[in-house]
Structures are given as structure tokens and as C-alpha cells.
TORMI-514819 format. One line per 3 residues: number of its first residue (from 1); their letters; for each residue y, x, z of C-alpha. Coordinates in Angstrom, 1 decimal, always signed. Each point is the difference from the previous one (the first is absolute). Example, Ala and Ser with C-alpha at 12.3 -4.5 7.8 and 13.67 -1.06 7.14 Angstrom:
// residues 2
1) as) -4.5 +12.3 +7.8 ~ +3.4 +1.4 -0.7
// end
This chain:
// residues 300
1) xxx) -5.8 -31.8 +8.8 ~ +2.4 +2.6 -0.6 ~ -0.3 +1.9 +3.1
4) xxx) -4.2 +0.4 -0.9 ~ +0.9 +1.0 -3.2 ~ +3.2 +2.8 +1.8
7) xxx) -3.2 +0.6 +2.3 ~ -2.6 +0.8 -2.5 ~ +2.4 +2.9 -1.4
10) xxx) +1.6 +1.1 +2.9 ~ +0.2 +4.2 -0.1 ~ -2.6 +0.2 +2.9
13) xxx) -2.5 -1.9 -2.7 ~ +1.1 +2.1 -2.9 ~ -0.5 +3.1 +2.4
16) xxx) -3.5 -0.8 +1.1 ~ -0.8 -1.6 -3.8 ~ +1.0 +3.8 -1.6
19) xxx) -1.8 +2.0 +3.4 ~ -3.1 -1.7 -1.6 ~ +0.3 -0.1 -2.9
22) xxx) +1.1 +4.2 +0.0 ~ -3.3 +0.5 +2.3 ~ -2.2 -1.8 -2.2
25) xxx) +1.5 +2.1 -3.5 ~ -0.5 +3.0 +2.3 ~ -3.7 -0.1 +0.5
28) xxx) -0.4 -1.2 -3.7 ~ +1.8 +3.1 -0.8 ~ -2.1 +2.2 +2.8
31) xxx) -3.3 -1.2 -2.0 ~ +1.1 +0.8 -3.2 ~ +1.5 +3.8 +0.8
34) xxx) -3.6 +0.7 +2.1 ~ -1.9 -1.3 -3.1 ~ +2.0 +2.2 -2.4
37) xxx) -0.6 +3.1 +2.0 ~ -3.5 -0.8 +0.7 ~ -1.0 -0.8 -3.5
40) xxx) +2.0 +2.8 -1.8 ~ +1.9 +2.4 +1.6 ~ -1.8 +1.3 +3.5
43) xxx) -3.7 +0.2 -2.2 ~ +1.6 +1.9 -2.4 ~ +2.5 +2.4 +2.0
46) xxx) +2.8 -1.2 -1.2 ~ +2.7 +0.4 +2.7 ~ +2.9 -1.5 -1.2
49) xxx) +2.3 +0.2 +2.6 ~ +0.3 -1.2 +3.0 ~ -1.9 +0.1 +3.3
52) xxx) -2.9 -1.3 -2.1 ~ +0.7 +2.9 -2.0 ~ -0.1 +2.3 +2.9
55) xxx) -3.1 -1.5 +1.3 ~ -1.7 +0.5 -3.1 ~ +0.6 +3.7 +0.0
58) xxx) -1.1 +0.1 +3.3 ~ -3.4 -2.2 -0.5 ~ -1.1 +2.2 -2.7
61) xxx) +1.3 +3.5 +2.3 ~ -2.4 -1.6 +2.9 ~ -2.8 -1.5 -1.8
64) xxx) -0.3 +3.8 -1.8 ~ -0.6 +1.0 +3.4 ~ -3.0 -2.6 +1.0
67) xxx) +2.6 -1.9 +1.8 ~ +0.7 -3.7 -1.4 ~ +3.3 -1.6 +2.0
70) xxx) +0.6 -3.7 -1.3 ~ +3.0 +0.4 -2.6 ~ +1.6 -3.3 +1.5
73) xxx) +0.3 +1.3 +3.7 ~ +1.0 +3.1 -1.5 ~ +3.0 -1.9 -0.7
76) xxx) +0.9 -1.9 +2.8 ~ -0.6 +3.3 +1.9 ~ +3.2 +1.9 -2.2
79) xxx) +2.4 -3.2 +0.2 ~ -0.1 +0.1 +3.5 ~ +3.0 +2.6 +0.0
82) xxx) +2.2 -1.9 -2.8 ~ -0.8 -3.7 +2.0 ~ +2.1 +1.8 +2.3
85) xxx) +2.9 +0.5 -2.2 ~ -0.1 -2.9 -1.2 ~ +0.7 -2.0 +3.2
88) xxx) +2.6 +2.2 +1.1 ~ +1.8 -0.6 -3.6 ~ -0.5 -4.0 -0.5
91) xxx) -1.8 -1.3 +3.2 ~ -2.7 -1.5 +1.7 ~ +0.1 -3.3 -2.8
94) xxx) -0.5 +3.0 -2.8 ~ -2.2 +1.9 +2.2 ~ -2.4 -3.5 +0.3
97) xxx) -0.8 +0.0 -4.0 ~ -0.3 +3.4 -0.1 ~ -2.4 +0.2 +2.4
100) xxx) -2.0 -3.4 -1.6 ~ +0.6 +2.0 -3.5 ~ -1.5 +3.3 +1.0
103) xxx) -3.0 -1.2 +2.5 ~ -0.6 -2.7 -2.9 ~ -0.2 +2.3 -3.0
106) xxx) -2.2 +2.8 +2.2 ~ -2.2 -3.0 +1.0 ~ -0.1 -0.8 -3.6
109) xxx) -0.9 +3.1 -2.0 ~ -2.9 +0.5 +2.8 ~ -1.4 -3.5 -0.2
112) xxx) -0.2 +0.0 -3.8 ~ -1.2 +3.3 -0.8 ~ -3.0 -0.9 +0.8
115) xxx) -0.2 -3.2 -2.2 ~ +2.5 +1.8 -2.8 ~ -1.6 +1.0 -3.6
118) xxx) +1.3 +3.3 -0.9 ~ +2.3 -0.5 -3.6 ~ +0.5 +1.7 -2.9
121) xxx) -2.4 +3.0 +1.7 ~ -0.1 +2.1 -3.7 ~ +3.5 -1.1 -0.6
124) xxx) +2.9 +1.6 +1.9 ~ +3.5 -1.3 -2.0 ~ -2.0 -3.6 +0.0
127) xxx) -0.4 +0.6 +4.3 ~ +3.8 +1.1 +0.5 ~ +1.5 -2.8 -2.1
130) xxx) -1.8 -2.5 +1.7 ~ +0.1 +1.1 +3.3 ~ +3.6 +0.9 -0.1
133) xxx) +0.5 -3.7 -1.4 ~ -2.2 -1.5 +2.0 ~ +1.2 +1.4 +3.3
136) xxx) +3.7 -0.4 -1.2 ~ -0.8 -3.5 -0.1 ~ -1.1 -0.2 +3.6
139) xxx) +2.3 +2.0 +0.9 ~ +2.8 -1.9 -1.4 ~ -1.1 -3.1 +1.6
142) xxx) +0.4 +1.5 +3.0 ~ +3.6 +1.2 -0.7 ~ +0.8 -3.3 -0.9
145) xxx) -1.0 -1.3 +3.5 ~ +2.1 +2.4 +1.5 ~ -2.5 +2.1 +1.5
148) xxx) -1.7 +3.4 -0.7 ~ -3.5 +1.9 +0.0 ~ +0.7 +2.7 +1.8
151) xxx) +0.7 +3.5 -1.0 ~ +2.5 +0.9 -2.8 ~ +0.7 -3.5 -0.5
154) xxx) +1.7 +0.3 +3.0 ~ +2.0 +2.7 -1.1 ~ +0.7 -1.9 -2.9
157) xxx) +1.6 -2.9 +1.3 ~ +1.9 +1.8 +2.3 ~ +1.5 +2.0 -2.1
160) xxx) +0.9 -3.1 -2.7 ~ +2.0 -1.3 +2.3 ~ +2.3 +2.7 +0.6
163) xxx) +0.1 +1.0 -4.2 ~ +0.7 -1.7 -3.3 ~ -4.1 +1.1 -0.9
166) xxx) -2.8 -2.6 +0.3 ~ -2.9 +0.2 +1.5 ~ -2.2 +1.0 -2.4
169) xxx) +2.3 +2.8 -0.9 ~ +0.0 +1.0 +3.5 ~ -3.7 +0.1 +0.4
172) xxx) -0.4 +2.1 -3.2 ~ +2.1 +3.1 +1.1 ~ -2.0 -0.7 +3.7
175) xxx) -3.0 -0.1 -1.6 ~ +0.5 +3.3 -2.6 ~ -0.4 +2.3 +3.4
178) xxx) -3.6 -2.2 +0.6 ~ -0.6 +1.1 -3.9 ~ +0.5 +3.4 +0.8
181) xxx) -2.3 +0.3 +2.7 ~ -3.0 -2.2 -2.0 ~ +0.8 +3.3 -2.8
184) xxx) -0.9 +2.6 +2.6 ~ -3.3 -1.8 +0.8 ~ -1.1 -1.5 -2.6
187) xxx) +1.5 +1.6 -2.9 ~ +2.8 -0.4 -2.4 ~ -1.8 -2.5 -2.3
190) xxx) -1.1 -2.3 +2.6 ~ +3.2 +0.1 +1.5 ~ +2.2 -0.9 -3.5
193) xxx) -2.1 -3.1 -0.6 ~ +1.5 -0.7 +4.5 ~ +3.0 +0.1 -1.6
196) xxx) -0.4 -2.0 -2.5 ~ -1.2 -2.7 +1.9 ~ +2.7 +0.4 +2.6
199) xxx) +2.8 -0.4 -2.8 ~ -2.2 -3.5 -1.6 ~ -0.2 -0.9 +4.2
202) xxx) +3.9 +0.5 +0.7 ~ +0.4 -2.1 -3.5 ~ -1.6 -2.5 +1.2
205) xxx) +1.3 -0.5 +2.9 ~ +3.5 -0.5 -1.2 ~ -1.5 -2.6 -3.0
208) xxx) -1.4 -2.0 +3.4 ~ +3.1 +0.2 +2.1 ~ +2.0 -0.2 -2.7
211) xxx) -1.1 -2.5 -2.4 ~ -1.0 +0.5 -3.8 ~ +3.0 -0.7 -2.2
214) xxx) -0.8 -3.0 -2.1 ~ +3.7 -1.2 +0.1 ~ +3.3 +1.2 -0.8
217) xxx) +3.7 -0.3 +1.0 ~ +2.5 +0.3 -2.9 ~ +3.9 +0.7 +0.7
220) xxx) +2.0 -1.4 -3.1 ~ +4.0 +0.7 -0.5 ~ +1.6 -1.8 -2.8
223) xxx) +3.0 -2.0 -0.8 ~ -1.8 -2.8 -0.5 ~ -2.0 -0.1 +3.6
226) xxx) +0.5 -3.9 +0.5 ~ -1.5 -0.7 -3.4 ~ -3.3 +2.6 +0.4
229) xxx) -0.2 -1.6 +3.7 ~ -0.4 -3.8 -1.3 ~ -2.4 +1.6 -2.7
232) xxx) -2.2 +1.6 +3.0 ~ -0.1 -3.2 +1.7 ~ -0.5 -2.8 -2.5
235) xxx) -2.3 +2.5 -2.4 ~ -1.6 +2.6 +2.3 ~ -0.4 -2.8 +3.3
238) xxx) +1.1 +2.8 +1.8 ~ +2.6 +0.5 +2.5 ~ +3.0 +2.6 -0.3
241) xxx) +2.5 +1.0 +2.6 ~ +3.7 +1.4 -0.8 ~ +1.1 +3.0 +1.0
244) xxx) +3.7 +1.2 +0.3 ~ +0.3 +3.2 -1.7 ~ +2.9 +2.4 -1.4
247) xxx) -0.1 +2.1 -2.9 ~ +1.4 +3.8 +1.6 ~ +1.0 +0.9 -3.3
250) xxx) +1.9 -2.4 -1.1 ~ +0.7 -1.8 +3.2 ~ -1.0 -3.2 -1.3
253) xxx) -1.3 -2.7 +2.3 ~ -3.9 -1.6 -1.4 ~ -2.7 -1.9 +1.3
256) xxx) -3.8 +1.8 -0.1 ~ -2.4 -2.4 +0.1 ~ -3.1 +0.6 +1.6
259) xxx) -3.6 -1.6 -0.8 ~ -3.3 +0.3 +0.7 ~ -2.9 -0.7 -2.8
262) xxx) -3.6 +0.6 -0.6 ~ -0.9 +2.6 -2.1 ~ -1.3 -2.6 -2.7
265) xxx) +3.7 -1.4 +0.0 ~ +1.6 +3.4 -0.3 ~ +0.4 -0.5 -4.2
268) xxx) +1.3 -3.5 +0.8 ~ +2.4 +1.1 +2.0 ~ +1.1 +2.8 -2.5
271) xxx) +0.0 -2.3 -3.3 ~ +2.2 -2.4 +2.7 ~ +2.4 +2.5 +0.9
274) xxx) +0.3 +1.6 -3.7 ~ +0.7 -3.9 -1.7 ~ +2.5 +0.4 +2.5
277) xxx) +2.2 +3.1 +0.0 ~ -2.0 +2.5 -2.1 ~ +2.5 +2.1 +1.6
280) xxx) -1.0 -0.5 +4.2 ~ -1.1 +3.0 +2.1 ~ -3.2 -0.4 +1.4
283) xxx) -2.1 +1.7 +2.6 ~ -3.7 -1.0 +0.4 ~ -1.8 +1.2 +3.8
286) xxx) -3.3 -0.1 +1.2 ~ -0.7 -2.7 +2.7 ~ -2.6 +1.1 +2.4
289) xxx) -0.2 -4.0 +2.4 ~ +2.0 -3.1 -1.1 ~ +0.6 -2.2 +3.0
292) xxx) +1.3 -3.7 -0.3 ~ +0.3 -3.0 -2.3 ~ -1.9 +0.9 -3.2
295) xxx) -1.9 +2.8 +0.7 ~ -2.6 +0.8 +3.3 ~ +0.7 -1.9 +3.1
298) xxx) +1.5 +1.6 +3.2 ~ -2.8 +0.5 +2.5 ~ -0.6 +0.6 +3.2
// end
């Protein structure tokens, strides 16, 4: 019995579970990014960013010349050059999604722009806040798989992992040269409201990779640790972890504890560690994912 239950998590199960389960969230994510730019952005030349951005530019700079070229192939025609890169810089394994991401999303925006409605047509702020959420969204998802959609999302990832900036950061100062480009074409207005969705999109994308904070983690030094630790435990439910610590002032030797509450237990845990020692030092942080016994469940 226990070597079914060693074989039912054994890392070559977990590995295929999370290949999956990362190809499934991709092609969730491909849908929704294709919807967004066929429902808000692409109908009303909004190029924010992006090879979608570029191939918006271009769509509108053909199609004023009787020519109309299929904004999705458009796309997988430019990322042909960065797919490149890409392999040479994380290998075939990256090279694999990237290729499922990009044929997937150029597939995408050219299958449902035919079925698409065409949003917030006599509203521009309403079509670059939804579409830059909406696409973050997908985007996002596909982040979180580990894979890409092509374009400057490949730029993006490659450079996060080589500086302290995330993602979405990355692809905003990418995607300001796309914004200048949409300016020449279609003018400046037009090409503010691109940037404004791709700030809401890089946003996003962070919020979905990320988390949204809902908890947080307080760090609490006082003389009196052992006494505000029993009152977290027995009063809060909550579990608390001591950490060695020394004051560089004075060159004192003190415990920190460290907790982690809901936000709704924040006060509790203030009114606890005030009864206590009105006198304790106390830093509250933001939790972006809480892991483990009392909060979410480790996944696959």
C-alpha cells in the first residue's frame, strides 16, 4: 500500500500532472487574450504594445491600401525572428510553449474575429480598460503556465530573469517603442488611450502571477515575545514562528516573531499585541500567496 501511494506522487507523476495542467491554463489563457483583442482593442485601433500592437498598425496601414492581411498571421509571421532567440536562450522545452503560445493565440484572434461583437465602439477609455484587463488576464494565465505568446512577451521573460523587474514591468518599457509607432499612424490620441491599456494589461499580469493580497505577515519585537506568541495561538488560532534577532544599537539579543493573519484579523492581532506590551515594535507586510496549514493548499 505504501509503495502505490510513493507511486502515485512520484516526480515523473507530478511532472506530467503540472505539463497538463500548465497546457490546459495556457489555452484558457490563449482564448481569453484573442477575445480581448478581438472585442476591444484590434476594432478599435488600439495597439497596445506588443506584436498585436504592431500588427494592428500594420492591418489598418494595409487595409488603407485595399489590401486586408489577417491580423493573427500577421503575428505569427513577426515572431518567427524572436522564436529564434528564444531557443537559443532557454531551449527546445521553452521553445515547445512558445511555439503552442504564439500559433495558438494567431489561430485564436483569426478564428474569433469573425464570431467577436465589437465593444465599447463609441467608448474608447471603456475599450482600453477592458481590453488591457481582459488580455492581461489571458495573458497572465499563460505566464503562470510557464509559457509565452510570442512577441514582446518573449522579451519580457527573458529579460526578468536576468533583473530584479517583473514581467509586467518589462513588457511596459518593451511595449512604450510599440506605443510610439501606433502615434505615428494613428495619432497621438489613439495612441495614449494604447498606453493606457498597456499599463492596466502589465498590472494585471503581475495581480495573476502574483496573487491579490488578501493576507498579511506581521514582524513583532518585544520583550514580552513568549507571552504575545501564546496570545496568537490560543486567541488568533494562528501559528507564529520565532525569530533570532539582535538589536545593532544596543547590541541586545530579542526574538521577532513572525505571523501570518487575514486581513479581517489584522485589529485582533493589534488589540493582542497592544494588551500585551503597548510598547512592541511592529511591522505589518503585504502577502501576495499563503501556502500551508491554515491558509491555501500547496498544489501541483
Amino acid at each position: 500500500m505504501v509503495r502505490d501511494v510513493l507511486r502515485r506522487v512520484s516526480p515523473s507523476n507530478v511532472l506530467t500532472s503540472r505539463r497538463v495542467r500548465d497546457y490546459i491554463l495556457m489555452t484558457v489563457g490563449i482564448i481569453i487574450t484573442a477575445w480581448g483583442l478581438d472585442a476591444f482593442l484590434v476594432p478599435n485601433k488600439l495597439a497596445a504594445g506588443g506584436v498585436s500592437g504592431l500588427a494592428t498598425v500594420l492591418y489598418y496601414t494595409l487595409k488603407d491600401q485595399g489590401i486586408v492581411a489577417p491580423v493573427g498571421l500577421m503575428m505569427l509571421a513577426m515572431n518567427a525572428v524572436l522564436l529564434v532567440v528564444a531557443v537559443a536562450m532557454k531551449g527546445w522545452r521553452y521553445g515547445a510553449r512558445t511555439i503552442y503560445g504564439m500559433v495558438g493565440l494567431s489561430v485564436a484572434v483569426d478564428a474569433l474575429a469573425t464570431v467577436t461583437p465589437h465593444l465599447a465602439a463609441d467608448d474608447r477609455l471603456l475599450a482600453c480598460l477592458y481590453g488591457g484587463a481582459v488580455t492581461g488576464v489571458g495573458m497572465g494565465l499563460v505566464f503562470k503556465a510557464r509559457g509565452n505568446t510570442g512577441g514582446t512577451d518573449i522579451v519580457a521573460q527573458l529579460l526578468a530573469d536576468r533583473t530584479n523587474y517583473g514581467i509586467g514591468q518589462m513588457m511596459f518599457a518593451a511595449d512604450a517603442v510599440v506605443t510610439l509607432i501606433a502615434a505615428l499612424k494613428f495619432g497621438p490620441e489613439l495612441a495614449l488611450y494604447g498606453a493606457v491599456a498597456v499599463i492596466v494589461t502589465g498590472r494585471v499580469i503581475d495581480m495573476v502571477q502574483e496573487g491579490v493580497s488578501v493576507d498579511k505577515a506581521a514582524y513583532i519585537i518585544s520583550e514580552r515575545s513568549d507571552e504575545i506568541a501564546d496570545a496568537i495561538l490560543s486567541q488568533l488560532g494562528r501559528g507564529a514562528t520565532g525569530l533570532a534577532g539582535r538589536g545593532l544599537y544596543s547590541g541586545a539579543q530579542t526574538e521577532v516573531i513572525m505571523t501570518v493573519v487575514s486581513r479581517r484579523e489584522l485589529d485582533a492581532l493589534k488589540a493582542i499585541v497592544h494588551a500585551v506590551d503597548p510598547g512592541a515594535f511592529v511591522v505589518v507586510a503585504d502577502v501576495h500567496e499563503v501556502l500551508g496549514e491554515g491558509f491555501k493548499e500547496i498544489g501541483v
